[in-house]
C-alpha positions, 0 to 999 in steps of 0.5 A, a space after each residue: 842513655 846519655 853519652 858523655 865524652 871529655 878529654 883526659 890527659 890528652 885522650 878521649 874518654 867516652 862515659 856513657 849514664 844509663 843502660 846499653 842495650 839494643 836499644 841504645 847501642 846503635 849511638 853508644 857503637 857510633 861514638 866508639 867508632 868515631 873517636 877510637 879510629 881517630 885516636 890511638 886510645 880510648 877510655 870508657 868511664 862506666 861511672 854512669 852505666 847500670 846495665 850491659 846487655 850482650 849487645 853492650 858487650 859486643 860493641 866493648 868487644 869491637 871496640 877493643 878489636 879497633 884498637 888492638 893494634 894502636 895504644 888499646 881501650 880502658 874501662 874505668 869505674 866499673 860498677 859491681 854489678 855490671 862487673 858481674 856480668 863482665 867476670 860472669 862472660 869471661 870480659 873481664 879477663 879479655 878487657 883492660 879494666 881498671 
């Protein structure tokens, strides 16, 4: 997995290419926590991601427990299949995803 991140009208959007899974969640975690507790938004570009485990999916949950409170996470370019797996687990219906 590649983590990307860049800036988009003014905010930090992290997209990541490749799977998430326990063995790639630790960094995917890592670059949430540190841009989502310096910043009041943070977008995820899911351009790039052809898989979630249920490891995926919990670090996305803490990510939007973290910013709760402050302006929220966004989930963008959602692929079918890992969209699948977000309305299979309720996610999709929790998440912001545009």
């Amino acid at each position: 997995m590649t983590i990307n991140v860049y800036e988009e009208n003014g905010a930090p959007v992290i997209a990541p290419e490749g799977k998430i899974d326990h063995v790639t969640v630790e960094e995917f975690e890592s670059k949430i926590n540190e841009l989502g507790s310096k910043n009041d938004s943070l977008t995820l570009d899911m351009a790039g991601v052809e898989y979630v485990s249920s490891a995926a999916l919990r670090a996305i949950l803490n990510a939007n427990d973290l910013l709760e409170d402050k302006n929220g996470l966004v989930l963008k370019n959602v692929n079918k299949k890992v969209m699948e797996i977000f309305n299979i687990t309720g996610f999709a219906d929790y998440l912001n995803i545009r």
